[in-house]
MIRO-326628 format. One record per atom (N, C-alpha, C, O): residue in one letter; atom name; x, y, z. Coordinates in steps of 0.02 Angstrom, whole numbers, always signed. Atoms other than C-alpha are relative to their C-alpha. Example, Ala and Ser with C-alpha at 12.3 -4.5 7.8 and 13.67 -1.06 7.14 Angstrom:
BEGIN
  residuo  atomo       x       y       z
        A      N     +45     -59      +0
        A     CA    +615    -225    +390
        A      C     +45     +60      +0
        A      O     +97     +59     +33
        S      N     -42     -59      -3
        S     CA    +684     -53    +357
        S      C     -39     +55     +37
        S      O     -14    +110     +45
//
This chain:
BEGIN
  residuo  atomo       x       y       z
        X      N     +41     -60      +0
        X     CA      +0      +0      +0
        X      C     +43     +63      +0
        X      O     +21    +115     -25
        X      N     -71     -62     +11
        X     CA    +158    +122      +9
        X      C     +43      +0     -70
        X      O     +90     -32     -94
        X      N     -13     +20     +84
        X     CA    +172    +152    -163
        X      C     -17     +82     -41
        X      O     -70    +113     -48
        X      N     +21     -91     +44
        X     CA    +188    +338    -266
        X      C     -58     -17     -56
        X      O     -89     +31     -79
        X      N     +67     +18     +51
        X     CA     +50    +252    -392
        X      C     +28     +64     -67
        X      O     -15    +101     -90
        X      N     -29     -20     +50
        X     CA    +163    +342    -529
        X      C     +15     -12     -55
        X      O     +68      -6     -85
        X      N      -9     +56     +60
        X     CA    +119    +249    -664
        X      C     -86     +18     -41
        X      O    -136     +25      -6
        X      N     +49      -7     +16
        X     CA     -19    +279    -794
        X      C     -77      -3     +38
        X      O    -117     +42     +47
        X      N     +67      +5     -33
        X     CA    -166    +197    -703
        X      C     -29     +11     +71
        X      O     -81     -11     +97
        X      N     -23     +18     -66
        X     CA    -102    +247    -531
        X      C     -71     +57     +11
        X      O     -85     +53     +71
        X      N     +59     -39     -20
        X     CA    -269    +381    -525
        X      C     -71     -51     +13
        X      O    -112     -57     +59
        X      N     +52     +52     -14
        X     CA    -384    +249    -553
        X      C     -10     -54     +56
        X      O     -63     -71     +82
        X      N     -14     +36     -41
        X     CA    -304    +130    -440
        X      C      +0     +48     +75
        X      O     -24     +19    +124
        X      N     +17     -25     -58
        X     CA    -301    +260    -299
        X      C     -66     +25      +6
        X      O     -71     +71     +47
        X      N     +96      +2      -7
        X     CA    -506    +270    -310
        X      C     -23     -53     +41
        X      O     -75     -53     +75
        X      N     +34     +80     -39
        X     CA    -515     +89    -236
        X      C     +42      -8     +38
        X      O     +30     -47     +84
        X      N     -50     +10     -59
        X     CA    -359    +103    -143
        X      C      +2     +25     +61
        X      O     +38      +8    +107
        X      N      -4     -44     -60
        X     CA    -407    +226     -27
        X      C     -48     -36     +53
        X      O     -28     -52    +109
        X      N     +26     +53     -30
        X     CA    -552    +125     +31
        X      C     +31     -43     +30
        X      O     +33     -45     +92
        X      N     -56     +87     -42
        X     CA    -445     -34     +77
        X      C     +28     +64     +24
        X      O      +7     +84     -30
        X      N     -77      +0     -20
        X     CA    -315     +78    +147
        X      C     -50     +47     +74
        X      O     -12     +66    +120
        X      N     +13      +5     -56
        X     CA    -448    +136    +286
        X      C     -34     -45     +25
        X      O     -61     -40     +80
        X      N     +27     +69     -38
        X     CA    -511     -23    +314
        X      C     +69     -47     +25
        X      O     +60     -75     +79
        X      N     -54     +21      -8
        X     CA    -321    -102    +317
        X      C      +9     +53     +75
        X      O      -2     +21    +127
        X      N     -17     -45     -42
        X     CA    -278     +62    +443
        X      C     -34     -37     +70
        X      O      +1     -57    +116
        X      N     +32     +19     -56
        X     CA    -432      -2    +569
        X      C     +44     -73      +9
        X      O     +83     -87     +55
        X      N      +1    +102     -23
        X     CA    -404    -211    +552
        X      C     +85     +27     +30
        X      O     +83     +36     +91
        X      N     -51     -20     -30
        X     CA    -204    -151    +585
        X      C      -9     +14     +79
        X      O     +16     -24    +121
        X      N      +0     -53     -62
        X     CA    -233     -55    +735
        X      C     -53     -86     +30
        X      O     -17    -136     +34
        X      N     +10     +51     -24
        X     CA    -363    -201    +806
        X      C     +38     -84      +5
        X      O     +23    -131     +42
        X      N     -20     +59     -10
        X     CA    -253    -338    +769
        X      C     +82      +2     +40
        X      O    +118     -46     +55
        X      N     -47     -28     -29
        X     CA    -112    -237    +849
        X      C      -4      -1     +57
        X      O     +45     -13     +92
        X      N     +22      +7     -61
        X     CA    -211    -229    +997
        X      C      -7     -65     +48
        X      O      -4     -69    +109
        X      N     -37    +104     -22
        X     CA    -191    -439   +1025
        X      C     +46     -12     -18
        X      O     +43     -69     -41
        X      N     -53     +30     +25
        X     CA     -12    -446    +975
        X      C      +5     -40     -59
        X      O     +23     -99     -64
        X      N      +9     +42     +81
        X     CA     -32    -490    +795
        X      C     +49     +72     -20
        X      O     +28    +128      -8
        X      N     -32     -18     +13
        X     CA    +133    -414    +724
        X      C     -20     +23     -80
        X      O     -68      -6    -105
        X      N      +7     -24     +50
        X     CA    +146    -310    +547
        X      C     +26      -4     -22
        X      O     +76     +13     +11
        X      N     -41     +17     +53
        X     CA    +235    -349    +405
        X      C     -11     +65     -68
        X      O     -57     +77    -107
        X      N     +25     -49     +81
        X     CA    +247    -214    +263
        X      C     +43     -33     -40
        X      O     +96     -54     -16
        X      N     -36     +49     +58
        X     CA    +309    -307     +92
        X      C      -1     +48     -48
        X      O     -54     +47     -80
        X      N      +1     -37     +48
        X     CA    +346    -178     -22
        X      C     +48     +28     -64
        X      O    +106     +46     -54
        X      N     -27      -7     +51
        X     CA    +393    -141    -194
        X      C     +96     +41     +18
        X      O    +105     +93     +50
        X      N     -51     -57      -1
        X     CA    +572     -68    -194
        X      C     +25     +46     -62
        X      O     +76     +80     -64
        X      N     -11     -52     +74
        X     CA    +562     +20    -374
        X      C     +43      +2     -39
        X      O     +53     +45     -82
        X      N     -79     +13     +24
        X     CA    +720     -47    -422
        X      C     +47     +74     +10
        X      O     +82     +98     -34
        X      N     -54     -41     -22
        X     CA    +812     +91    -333
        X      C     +47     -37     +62
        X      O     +49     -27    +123
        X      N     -66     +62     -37
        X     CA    +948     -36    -260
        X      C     +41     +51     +42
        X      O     +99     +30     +50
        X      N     -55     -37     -56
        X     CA   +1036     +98    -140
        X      C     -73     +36     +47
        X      O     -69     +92     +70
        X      N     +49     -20     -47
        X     CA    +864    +120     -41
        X      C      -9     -42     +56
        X      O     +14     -99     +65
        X      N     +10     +39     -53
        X     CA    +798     +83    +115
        X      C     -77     +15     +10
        X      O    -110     +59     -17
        X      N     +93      -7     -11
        X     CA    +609     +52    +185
        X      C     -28     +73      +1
        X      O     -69     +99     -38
        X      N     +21     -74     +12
        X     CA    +602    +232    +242
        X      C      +6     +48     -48
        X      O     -38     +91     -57
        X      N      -2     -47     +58
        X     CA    +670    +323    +100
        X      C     -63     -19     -40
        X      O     -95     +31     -55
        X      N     +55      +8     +55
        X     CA    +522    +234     -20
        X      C     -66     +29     +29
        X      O    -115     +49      -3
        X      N     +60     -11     -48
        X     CA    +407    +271    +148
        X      C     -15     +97     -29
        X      O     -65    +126     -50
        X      N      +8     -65     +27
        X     CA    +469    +463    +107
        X      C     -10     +32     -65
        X      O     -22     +92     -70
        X      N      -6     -20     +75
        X     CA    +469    +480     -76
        X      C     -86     -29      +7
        X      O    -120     +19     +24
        X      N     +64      +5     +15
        X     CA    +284    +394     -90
        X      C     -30     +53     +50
        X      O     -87     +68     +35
        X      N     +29     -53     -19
        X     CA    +253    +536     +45
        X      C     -23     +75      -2
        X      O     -58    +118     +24
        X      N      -5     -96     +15
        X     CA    +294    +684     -37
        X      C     -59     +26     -14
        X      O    -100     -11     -40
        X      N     +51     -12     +27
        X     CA    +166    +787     -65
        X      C     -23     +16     -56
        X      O     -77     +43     -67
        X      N      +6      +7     +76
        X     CA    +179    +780    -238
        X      C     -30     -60     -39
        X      O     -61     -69     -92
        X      N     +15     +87     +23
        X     CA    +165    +588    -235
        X      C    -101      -3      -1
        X      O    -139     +28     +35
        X      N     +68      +8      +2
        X     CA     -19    +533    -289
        X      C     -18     -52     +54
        X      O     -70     -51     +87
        X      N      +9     +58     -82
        X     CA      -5    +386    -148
        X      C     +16     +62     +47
        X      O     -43     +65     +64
        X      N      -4     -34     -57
        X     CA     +32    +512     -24
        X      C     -69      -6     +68
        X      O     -68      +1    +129
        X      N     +72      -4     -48
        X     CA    -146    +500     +58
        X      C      +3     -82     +37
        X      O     -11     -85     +96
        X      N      -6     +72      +5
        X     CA    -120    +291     +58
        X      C     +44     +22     +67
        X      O     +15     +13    +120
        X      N     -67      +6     -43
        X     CA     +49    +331    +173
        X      C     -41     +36     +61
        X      O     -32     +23    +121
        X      N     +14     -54     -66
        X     CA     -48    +461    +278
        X      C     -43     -75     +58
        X      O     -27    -100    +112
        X      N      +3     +43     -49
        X     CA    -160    +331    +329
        X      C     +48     -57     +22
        X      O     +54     -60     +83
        X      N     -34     +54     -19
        X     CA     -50    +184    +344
        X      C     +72      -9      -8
        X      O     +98     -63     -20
        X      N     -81      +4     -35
        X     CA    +142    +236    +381
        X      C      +9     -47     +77
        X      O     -18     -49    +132
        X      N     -20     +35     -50
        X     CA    +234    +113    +463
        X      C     +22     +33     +81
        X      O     +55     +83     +95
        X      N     -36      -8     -64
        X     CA    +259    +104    +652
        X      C     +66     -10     +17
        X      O    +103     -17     -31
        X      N     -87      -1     -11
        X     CA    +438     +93    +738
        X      C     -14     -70     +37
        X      O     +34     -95     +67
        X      N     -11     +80      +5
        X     CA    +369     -94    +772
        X      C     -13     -43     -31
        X      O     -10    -102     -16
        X      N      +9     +38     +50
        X     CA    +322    -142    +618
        X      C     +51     -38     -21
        X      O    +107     -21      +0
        X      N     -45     +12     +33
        X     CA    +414    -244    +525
        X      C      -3     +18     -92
        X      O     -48     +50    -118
        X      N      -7     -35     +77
        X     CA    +474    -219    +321
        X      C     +48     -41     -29
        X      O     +96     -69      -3
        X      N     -32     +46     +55
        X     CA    +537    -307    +187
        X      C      +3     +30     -65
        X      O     -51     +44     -92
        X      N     +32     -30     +75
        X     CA    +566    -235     +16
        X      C      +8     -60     -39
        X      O     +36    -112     -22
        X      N      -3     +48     +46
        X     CA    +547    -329    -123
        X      C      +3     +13     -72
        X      O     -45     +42     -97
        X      N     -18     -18     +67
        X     CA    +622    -318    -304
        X      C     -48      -9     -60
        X      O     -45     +28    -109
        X      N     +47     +19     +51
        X     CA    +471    -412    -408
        X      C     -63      -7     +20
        X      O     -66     +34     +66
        X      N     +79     +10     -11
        X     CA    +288    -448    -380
        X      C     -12     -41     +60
        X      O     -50     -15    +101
        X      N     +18     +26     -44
        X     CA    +288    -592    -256
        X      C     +38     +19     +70
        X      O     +98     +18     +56
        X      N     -24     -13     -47
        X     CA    +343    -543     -66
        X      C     +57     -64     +26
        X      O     +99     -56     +70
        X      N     -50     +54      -7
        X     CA    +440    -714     -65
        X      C     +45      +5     -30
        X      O    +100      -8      -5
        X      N     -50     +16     +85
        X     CA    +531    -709    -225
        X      C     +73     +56     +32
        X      O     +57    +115     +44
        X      N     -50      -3     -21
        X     CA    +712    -666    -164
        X      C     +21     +76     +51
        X      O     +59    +125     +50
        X      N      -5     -50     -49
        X     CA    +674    -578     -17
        X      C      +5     -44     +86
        X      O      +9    -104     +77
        X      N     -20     +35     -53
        X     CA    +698    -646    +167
        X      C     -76     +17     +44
        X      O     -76     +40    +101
        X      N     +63      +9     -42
        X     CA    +510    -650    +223
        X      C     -10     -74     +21
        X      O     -37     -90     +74
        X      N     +23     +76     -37
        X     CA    +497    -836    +244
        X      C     +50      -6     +77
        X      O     +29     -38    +126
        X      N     -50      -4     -70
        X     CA    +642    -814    +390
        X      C     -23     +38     +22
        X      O     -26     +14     +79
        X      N     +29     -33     -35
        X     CA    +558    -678    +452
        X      C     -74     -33     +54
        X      O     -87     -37    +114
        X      N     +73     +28     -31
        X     CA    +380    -756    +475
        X      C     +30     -65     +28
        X      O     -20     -93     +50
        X      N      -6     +47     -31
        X     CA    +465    -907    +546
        X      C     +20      +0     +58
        X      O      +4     -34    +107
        X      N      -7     -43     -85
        X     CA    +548    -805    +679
        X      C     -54     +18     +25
        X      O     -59     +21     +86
        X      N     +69     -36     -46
        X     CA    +376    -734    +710
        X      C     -34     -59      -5
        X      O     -91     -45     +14
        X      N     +33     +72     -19
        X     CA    +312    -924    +708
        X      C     -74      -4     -31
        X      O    -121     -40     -14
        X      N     +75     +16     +31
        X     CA    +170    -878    +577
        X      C      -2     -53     -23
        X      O     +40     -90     -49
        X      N     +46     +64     +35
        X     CA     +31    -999    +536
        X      C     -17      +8     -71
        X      O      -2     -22    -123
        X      N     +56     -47     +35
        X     CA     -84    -885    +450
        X      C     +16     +53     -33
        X      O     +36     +93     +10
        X      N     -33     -80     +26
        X     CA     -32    -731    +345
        X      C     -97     +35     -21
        X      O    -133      -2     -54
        X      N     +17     -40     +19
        X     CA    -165    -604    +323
        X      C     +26     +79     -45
        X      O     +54    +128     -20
        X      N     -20     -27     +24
        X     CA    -142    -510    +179
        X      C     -46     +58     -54
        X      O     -91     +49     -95
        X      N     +18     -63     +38
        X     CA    -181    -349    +103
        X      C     +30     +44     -26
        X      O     +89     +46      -9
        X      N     -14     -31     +40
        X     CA    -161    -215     -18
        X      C      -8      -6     -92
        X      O     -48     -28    -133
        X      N     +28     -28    +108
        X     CA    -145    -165    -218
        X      C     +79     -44     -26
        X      O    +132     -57      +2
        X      N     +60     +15     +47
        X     CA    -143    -232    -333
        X      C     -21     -58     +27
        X      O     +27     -91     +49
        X      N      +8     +63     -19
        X     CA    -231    -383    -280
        X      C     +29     -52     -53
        X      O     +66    -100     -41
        X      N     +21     +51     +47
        X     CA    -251    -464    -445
        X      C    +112      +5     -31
        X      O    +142     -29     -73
        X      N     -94      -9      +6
        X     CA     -32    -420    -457
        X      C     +59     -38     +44
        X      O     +92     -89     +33
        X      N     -32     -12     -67
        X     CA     +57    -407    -303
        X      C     -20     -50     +34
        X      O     +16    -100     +41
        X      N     +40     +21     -57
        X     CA     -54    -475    -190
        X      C     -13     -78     -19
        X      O     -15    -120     +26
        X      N     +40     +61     +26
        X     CA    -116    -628    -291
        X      C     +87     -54      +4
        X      O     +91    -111     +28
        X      N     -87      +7      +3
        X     CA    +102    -659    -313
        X      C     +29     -31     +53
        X      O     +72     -75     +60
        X      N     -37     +31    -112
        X     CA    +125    -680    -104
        X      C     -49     -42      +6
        X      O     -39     -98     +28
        X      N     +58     +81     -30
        X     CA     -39    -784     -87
        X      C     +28     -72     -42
        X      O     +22    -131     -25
        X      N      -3     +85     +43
        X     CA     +12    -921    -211
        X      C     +50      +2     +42
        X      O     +27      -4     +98
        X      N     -57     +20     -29
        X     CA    +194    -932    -139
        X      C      -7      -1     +68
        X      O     +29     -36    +103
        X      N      +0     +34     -93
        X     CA    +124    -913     +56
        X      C     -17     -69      -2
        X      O     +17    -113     +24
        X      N     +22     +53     +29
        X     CA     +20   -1048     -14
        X      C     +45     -65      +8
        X      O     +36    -115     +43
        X      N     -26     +47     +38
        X     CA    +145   -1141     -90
        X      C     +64     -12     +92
        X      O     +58     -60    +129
        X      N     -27      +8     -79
        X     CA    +269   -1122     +90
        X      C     -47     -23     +42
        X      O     -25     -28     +99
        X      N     +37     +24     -67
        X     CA    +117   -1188    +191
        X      C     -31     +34     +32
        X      O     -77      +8     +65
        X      N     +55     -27     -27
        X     CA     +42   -1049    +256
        X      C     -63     +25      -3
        X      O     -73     +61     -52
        X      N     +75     -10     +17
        X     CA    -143   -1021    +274
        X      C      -2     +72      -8
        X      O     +38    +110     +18
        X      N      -1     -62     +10
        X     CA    -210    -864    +205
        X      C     -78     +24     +20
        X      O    -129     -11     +25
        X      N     +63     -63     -10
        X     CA    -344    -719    +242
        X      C     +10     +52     -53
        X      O     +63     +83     -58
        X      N     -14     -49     +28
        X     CA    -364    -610    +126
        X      C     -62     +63     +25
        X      O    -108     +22     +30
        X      N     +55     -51      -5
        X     CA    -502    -455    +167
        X      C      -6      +3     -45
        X      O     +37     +17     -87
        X      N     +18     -34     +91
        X     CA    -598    -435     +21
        X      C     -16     +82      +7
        X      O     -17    +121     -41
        X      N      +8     -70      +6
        X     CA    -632    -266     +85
        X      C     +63     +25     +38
        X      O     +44     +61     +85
        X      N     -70     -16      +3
        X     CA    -422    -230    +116
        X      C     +28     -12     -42
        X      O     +86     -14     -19
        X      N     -32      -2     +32
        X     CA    -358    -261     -57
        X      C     -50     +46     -59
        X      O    -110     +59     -51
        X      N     +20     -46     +45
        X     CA    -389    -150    -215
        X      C     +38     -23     -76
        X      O     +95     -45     -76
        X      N     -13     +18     +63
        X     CA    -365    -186    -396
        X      C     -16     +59     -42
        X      O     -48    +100     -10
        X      N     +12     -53     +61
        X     CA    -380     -56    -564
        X      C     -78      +3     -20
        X      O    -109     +51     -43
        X      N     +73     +21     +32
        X     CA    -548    -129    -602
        X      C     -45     -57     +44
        X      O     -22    -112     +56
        X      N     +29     +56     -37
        X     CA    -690    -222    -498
        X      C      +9     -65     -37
        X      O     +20    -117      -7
        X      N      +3     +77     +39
        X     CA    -688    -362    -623
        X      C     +64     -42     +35
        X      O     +61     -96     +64
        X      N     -64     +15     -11
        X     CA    -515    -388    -587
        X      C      +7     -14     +74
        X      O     +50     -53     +94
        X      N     -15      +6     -79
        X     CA    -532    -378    -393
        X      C     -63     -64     -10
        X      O     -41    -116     +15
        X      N     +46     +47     -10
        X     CA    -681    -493    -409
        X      C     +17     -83     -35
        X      O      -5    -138     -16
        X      N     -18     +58     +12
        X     CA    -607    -619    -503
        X      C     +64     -32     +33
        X      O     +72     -90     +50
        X      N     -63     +24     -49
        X     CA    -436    -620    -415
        X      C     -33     -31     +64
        X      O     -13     -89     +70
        X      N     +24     +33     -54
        X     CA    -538    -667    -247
        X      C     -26     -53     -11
        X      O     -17     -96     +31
        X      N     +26     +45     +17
        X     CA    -633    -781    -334
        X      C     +59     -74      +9
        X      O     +62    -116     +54
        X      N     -62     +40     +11
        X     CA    -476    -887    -390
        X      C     +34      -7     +66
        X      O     +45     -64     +86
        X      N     -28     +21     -41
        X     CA    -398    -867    -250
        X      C     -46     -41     +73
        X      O     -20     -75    +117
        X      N     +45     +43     -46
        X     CA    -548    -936    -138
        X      C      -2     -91     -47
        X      O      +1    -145     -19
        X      N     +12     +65     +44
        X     CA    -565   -1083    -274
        X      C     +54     -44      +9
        X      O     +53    -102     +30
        X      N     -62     +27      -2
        X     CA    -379   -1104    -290
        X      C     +39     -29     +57
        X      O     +62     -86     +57
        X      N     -44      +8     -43
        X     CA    -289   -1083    -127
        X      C     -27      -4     +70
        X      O      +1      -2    +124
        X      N     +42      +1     -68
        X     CA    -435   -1098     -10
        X      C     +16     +61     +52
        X      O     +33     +56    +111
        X      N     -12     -49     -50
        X     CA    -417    -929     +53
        X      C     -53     +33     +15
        X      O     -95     +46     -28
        X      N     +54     -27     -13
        X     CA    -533    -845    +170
        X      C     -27     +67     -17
        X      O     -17    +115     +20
        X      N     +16     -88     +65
        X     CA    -588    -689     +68
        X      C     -54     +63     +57
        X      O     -67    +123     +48
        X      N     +49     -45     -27
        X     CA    -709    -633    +211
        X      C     +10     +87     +18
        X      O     +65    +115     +16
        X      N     -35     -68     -10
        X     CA    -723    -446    +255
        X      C     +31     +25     +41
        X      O     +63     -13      +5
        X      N     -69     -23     -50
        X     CA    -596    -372    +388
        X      C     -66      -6     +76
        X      O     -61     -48    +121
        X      N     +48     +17     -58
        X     CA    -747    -362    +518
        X      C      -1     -63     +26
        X      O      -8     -66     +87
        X      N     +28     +72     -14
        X     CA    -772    -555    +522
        X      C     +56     -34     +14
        X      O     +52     -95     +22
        X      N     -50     +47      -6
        X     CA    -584    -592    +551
        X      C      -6     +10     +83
        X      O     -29     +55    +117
        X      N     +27     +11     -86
        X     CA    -586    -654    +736
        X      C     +59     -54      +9
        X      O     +64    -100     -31
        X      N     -68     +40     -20
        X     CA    -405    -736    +831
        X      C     -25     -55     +38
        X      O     -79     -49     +66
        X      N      +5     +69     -42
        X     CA    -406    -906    +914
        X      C     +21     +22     +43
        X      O     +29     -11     +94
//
């Protein structure tokens, strides 16, 4: 969700993004409140001499069209962060050692693009073993079709729970 959306369709995509990104902001903050830790997985733009915060500040500027995205949902100083060079949050990044230190089961996952990004980390949590959540009302896509069919597939495919961020509830 920390993302300058600097890219042709990045106006369209911040219409549906803003939505998810105050429904992501609440479920955050409540699942923060039972020790359910945060993971941000995010693009690094292929600027290879960056770090989490510099991309945190550049998608903040107020120039950036994500800027509103960051307002609500800038990382805490106990989040955790991972950047990541390609689409999937696995794909040669050190999240599977991360979440194993944090002894996840379950990944709940959100953000844009679903039917991109998002769809990229569910197959490969998937494919590592872990069960997924996705909020159908915490991810955002360019086009409903596209968000509606990505959930689809991924409820069909990877047996993931698609319900809306209200209905997620901890053991």
């Amino acid at each position: 969700m920390i993302n300058a959306l600097d890219f042709p369709e990045g106006p369209k995509l911040l219409r549906t993004a803003l939505p998810a990104a105050r429904r992501i902001a609440a479920l955050k903050q409540r699942l923060k409140s039972r020790g359910v830790p945060t993971v941000y997985v995010n693009d690094n733009y292929g600027q290879w001499r960056s770090d989490f915060k510099q991309v945190v500040a550049r998608c903040a500027h107020p120039d950036s069209l994500g800027a509103p995205l960051v307002k609500l949902l800038r990382p805490e100083d106990d989040d955790y962060f991972v950047l990541k060079p390609e689409r999937s949050g696995f794909r040669d990044t050190p999240l599977c050692m991360l979440l194993e230190t944090l002894d996840a089961k379950t990944l709940i996952l959100t953000g844009i693009a679903l039917d991109v990004c998002v769809f990229a980390t569910a197959t490969d949590a998937d494919m590592h073993g872990f069960g997924l959540c996705i909020p159908s009302d915490c991810v955002a896509s360019e086009t409903p079709g596209r968000r509606t069919a990505s959930l689809k597939l991924l409820r069909d495919s990877l047996q993931a729970d698609t319900r809306q961020s209200r209905a997620i509830t901890l053991r």
